[in-house]
C-alpha distance (Angstrom), angle and dihedral (degrees) to the residues before:
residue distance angle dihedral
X1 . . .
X2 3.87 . .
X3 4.20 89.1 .
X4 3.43 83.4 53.1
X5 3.97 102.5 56.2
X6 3.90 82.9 35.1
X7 3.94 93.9 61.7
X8 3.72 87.2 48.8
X9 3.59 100.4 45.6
X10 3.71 116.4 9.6
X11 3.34 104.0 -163.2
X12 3.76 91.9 41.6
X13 3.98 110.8 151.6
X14 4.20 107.1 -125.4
X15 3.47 124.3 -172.4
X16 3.64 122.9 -175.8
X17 4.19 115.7 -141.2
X18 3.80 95.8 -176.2
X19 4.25 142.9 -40.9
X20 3.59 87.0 -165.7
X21 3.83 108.0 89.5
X22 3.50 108.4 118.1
X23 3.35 116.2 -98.1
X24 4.37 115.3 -85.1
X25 3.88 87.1 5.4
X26 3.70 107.1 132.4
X27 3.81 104.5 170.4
X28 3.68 91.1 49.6
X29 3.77 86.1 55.5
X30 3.84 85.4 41.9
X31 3.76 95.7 59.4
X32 3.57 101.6 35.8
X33 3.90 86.4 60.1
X34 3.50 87.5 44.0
X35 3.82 94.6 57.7
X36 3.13 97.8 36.7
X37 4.29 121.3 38.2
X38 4.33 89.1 62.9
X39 3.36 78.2 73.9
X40 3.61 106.5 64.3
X41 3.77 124.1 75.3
X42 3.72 122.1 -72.6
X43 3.77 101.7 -84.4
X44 3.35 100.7 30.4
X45 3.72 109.6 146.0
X46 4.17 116.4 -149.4
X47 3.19 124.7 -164.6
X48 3.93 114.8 -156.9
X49 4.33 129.1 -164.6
X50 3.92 121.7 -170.0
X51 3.96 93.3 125.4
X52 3.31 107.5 145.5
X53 3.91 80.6 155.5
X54 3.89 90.5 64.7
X55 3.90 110.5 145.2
X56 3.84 91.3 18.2
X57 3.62 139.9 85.1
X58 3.59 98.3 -53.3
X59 3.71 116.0 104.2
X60 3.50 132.0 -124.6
X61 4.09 109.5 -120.2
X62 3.66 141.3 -169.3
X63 3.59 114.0 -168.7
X64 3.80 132.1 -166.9
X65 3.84 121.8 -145.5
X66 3.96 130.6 179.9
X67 4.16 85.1 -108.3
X68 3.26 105.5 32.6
X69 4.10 152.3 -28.2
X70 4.02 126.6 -88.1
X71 3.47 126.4 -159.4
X72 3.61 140.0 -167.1
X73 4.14 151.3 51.7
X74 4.19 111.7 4.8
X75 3.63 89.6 -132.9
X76 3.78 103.8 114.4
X77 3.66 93.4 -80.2
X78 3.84 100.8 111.1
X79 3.96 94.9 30.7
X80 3.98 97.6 101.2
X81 3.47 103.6 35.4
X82 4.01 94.3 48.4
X83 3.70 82.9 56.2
X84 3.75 89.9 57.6
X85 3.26 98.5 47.4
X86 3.87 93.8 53.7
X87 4.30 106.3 -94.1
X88 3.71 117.8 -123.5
X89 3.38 108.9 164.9
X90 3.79 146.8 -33.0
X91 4.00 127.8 -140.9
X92 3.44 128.3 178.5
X93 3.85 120.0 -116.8
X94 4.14 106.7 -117.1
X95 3.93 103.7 132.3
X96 3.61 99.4 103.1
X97 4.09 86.5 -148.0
X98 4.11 78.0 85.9
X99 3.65 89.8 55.1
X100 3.73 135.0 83.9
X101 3.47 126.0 -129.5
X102 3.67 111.1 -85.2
X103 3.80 97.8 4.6
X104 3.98 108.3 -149.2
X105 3.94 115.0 -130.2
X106 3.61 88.8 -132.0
X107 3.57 104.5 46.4
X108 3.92 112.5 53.3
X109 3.77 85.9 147.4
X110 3.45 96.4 69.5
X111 4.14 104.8 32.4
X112 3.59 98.3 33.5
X113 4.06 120.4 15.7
X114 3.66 88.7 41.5
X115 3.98 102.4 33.0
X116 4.42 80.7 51.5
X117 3.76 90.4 50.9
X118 3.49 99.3 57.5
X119 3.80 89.9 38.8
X120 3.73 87.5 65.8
X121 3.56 101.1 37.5
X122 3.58 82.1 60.8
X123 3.79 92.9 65.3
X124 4.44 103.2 -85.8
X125 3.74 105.7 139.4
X126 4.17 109.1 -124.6
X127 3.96 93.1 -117.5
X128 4.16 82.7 62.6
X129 4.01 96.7 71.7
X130 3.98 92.9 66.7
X131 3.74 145.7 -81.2
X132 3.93 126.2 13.1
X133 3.91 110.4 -121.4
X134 3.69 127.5 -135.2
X135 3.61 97.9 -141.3
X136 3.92 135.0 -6.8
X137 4.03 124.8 -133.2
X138 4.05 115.1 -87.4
X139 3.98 123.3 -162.2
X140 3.71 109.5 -100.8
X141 3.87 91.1 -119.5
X142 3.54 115.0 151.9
X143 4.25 110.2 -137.1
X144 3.97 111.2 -116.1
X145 3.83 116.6 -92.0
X146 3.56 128.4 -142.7
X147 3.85 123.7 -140.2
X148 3.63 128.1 175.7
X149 3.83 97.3 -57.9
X150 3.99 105.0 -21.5
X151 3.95 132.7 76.9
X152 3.43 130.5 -152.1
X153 3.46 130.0 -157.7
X154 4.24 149.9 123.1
X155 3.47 139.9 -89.4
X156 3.72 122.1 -98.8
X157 3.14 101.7 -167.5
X158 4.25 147.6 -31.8
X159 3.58 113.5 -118.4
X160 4.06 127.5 -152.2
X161 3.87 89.3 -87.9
X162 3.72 86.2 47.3
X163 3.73 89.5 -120.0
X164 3.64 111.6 161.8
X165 3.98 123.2 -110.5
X166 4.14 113.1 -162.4
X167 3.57 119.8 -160.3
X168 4.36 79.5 -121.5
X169 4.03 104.0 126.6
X170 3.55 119.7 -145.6
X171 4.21 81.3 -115.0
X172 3.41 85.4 61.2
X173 3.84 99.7 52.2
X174 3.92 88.6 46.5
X175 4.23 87.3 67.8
X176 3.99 88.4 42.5
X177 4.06 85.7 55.8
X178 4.22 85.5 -132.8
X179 3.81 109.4 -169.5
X180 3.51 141.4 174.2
X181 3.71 115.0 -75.3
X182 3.49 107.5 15.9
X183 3.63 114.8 147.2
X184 3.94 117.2 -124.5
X185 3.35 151.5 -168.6
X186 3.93 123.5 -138.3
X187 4.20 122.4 -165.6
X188 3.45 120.4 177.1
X189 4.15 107.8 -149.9
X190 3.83 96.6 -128.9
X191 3.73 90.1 66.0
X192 3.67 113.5 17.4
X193 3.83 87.3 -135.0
X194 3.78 117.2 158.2
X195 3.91 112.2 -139.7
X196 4.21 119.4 -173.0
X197 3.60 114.4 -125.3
X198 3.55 149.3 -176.9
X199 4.17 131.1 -137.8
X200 4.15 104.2 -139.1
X201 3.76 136.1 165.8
X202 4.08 91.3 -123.5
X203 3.63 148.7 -13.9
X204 3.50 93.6 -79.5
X205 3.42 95.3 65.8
X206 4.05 99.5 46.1
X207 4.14 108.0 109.8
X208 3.25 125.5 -117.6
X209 4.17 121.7 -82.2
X210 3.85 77.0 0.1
X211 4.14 129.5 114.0
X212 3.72 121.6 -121.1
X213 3.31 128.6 -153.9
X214 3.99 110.9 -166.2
X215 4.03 133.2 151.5
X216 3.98 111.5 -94.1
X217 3.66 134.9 -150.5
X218 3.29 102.6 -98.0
X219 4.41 91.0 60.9
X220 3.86 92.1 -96.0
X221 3.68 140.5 119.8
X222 3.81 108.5 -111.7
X223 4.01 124.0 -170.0
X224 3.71 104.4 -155.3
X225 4.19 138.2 168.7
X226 3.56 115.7 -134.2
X227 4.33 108.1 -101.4
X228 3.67 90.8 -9.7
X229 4.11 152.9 55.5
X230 3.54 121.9 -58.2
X231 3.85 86.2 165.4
X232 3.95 85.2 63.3
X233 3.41 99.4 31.7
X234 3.90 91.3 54.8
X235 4.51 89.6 30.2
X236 3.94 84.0 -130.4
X237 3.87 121.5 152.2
X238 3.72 140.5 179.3
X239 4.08 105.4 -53.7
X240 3.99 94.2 14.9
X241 3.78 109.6 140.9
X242 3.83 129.7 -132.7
X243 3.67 156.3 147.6
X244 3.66 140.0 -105.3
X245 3.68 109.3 -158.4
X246 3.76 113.1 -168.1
X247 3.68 121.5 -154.1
């Protein structure tokens, strides 16, 4: 993909986010690029791959945002982060001038992500590559709910500590009155399993052999174990549901 951009524009800037997103897992793709791409300069064009759909259904999509472009599989993969970065419009990439020659079924990455990317670095406008979609595909996630005194919600994503990233804003906390040192109690849905926990400001300040549930960088509510997995220790992954009971 990078030779690609390179043989269109040489000098082409490329800056890698992350090759680690396990394999088929779109909403871990989805919320790294969420997290991450507001960050970049206005303009910045990102091109994102977690297709296991490639040579399917799933359409090919360019779109246009107020700070920057995204480009890649209509699967749900670009859905949050072109809502950060202020959604325009979406169009679906047809012209074959955005195409390689002899585009492989299993590598739209490479002939036509890529190959599109470097097309509109080089000046195309986004409305060129083809027809202007309604609507784009969105996760099915369902948002947290509150009852009495326990959330539920899912996980976003695992990161490489295997803390745990809820899909729990920090709007969400500020109508749940969350504040430092309440005690907890964390239960994953596959096992009913009720784990003690703490609320804390960081890692620093979660106890030891005990849970921590503390606001992370990225605006979420995180459940973490201090210098080790809480993704393991609780067998949670991306889109697992539980409950935050709060004493």
């Amino acid at each position: 993909m990078k030779a690609v951009i390179r043989s269109t524009i040489s000098d082409a800037e490329i800056i890698d986010i992350s090759h680690e997103i396990e394999k088929h897992n779109i909403a871990a793709g989805s919320f790294l690029l969420e997290t991450t791409t507001p960050f970049f300069p206005t303009g910045s064009i990102h091109v994102g791959v977690v297709d296991p759909g490639v040579g399917g259904t799933r359409l090919p999509i360019v779109i246009d945002c107020e700070k920057g472009m995204l480009i890649g599989p209509d699967n749900g993969l670009l859905h949050r982060a072109a809502r950060r970065l202020g959604f325009q419009a979406a169009y679906k990439i047809t012209n074959s001038k955005f195409n390689r020659n002899n585009v492989s079924s299993t590598f739209h990455g490479r002939d036509i992500f890529a190959f599109t990317a470097a097309k509109i670095a080089e000046g195309t406008k986004p409305d060129q590559v083809g027809p202007e979609l309604d609507a784009i595909v969105d996760l099915d996630i369902p948002d947290p709910e509150f009852s009495k005194n326990t959330l539920t919600c899912r996980v976003l994503y695992v990161d490489s500590f295997g803390n745990i990233i809820t899909n729990i804003s920090e709007s969400s906390l500020d109508k749940f009155r969350f504040r430092q040192g309440m005690h907890v109690r964390i239960i994953p849905e596959r096992t009913r399993e009720q784990h003690d926990g703490l609320t804390t400001t960081s890692y620093f300040d979660i106890p030891e052999h005990r849970f921590g549930l503390l606001l992370g960088s990225q605006g979420y509510l995180e459940v973490a174990l201090k210098e080790a997995s809480a993704a393991a220790r609780l067998r949670l992954k991306p889109l697992d549901s539980l409950s935050i009971r709060f004493s």
